[in-house]
C-alpha positions as CSV (number, residue, x, y, z in Angstrom):
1,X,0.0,0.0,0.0
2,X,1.1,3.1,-1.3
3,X,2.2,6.1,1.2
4,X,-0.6,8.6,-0.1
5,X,-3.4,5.7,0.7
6,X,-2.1,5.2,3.7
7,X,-2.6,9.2,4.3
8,X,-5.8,9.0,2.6
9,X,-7.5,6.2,4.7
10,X,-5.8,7.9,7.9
11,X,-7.6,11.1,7.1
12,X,-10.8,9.5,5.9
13,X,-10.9,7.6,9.4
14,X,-10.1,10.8,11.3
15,X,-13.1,12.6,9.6
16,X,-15.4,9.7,10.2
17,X,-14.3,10.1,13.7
18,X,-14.6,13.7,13.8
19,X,-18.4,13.4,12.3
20,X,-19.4,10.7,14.7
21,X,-18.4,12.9,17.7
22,X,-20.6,16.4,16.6
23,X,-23.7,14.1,15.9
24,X,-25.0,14.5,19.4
25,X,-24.2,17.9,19.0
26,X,-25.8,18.5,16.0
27,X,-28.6,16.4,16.8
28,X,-29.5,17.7,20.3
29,X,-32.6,19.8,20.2
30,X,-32.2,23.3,21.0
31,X,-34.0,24.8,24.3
32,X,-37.3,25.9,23.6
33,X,-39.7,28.6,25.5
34,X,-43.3,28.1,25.1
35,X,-45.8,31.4,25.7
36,X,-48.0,28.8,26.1
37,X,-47.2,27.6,29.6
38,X,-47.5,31.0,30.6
39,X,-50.9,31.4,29.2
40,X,-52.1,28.3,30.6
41,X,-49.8,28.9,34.4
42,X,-52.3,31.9,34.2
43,X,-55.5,30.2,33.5
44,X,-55.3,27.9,35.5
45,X,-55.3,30.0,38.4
46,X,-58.1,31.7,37.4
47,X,-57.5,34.7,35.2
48,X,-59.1,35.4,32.0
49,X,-56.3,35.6,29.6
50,X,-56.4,38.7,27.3
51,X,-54.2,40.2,24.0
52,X,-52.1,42.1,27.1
53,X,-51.3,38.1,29.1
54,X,-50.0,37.2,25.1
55,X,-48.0,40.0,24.7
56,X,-46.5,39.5,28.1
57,X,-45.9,35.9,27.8
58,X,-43.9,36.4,24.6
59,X,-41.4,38.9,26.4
60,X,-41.0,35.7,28.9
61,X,-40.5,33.3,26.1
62,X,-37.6,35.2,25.2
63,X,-36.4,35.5,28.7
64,X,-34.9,32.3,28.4
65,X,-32.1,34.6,26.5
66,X,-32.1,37.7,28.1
67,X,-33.3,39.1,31.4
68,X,-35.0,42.2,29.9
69,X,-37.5,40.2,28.4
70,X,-38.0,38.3,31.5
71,X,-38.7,41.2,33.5
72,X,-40.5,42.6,30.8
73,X,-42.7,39.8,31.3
74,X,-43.4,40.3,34.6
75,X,-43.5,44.0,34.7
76,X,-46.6,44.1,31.9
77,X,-48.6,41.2,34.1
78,X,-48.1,43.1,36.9
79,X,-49.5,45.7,35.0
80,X,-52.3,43.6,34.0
81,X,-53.5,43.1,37.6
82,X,-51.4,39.7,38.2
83,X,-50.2,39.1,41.9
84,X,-46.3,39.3,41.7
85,X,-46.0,36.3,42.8
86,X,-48.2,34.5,39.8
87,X,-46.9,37.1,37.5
88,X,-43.2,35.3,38.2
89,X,-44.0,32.0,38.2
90,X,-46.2,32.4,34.7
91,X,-43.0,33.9,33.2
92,X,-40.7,31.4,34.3
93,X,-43.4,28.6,32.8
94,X,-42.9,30.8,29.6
95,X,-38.8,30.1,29.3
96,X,-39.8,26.1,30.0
């Protein structure tokens, strides 16, 4: 066997390796928020969810990446007439 097909299988082996190590990697699902537990967090405790409980939730679905937004979140249910309390936990149901 020639030098070069030595190198060749070599680096051929070396990819196959590299590829087989970023699968899981590649593969993992990403993190995802859900305004959805937040609506529902919010329901079931008994409020009536309105356009201003949607718009809030959103800002806490994108508090899983940045603190503004959570905040955000609970700042406009507070707003709203949420207890801080529930206003928290709804947003934190939101980064889920």
């Amino acid at each position: 066997m020639s030098r070069t097909s030595r190198v060749a299988q070599l680096t051929v082996a070396a990819l196959a390796a590299l590829a087989a190590l970023a699968l899981p990697v590649v593969m993992t699902p990403t993190a995802s928020a859900d305004i959805g537990h937040c609506l529902k967090y919010l329901e079931r405790i008994g409020i009536d969810t309105e356009r201003s409980h949607d718009n809030a939730c959103a800002h806490g679905e994108l508090g899983f990446h940045s603190d503004y937004h959570f905040e955000r979140c609970v700042d406009e249910l507070l707003d709203s007439g949420v207890k801080a309390y529930d206003a928290r936990r709804a947003c934190e149901r939101a980064t889920w």
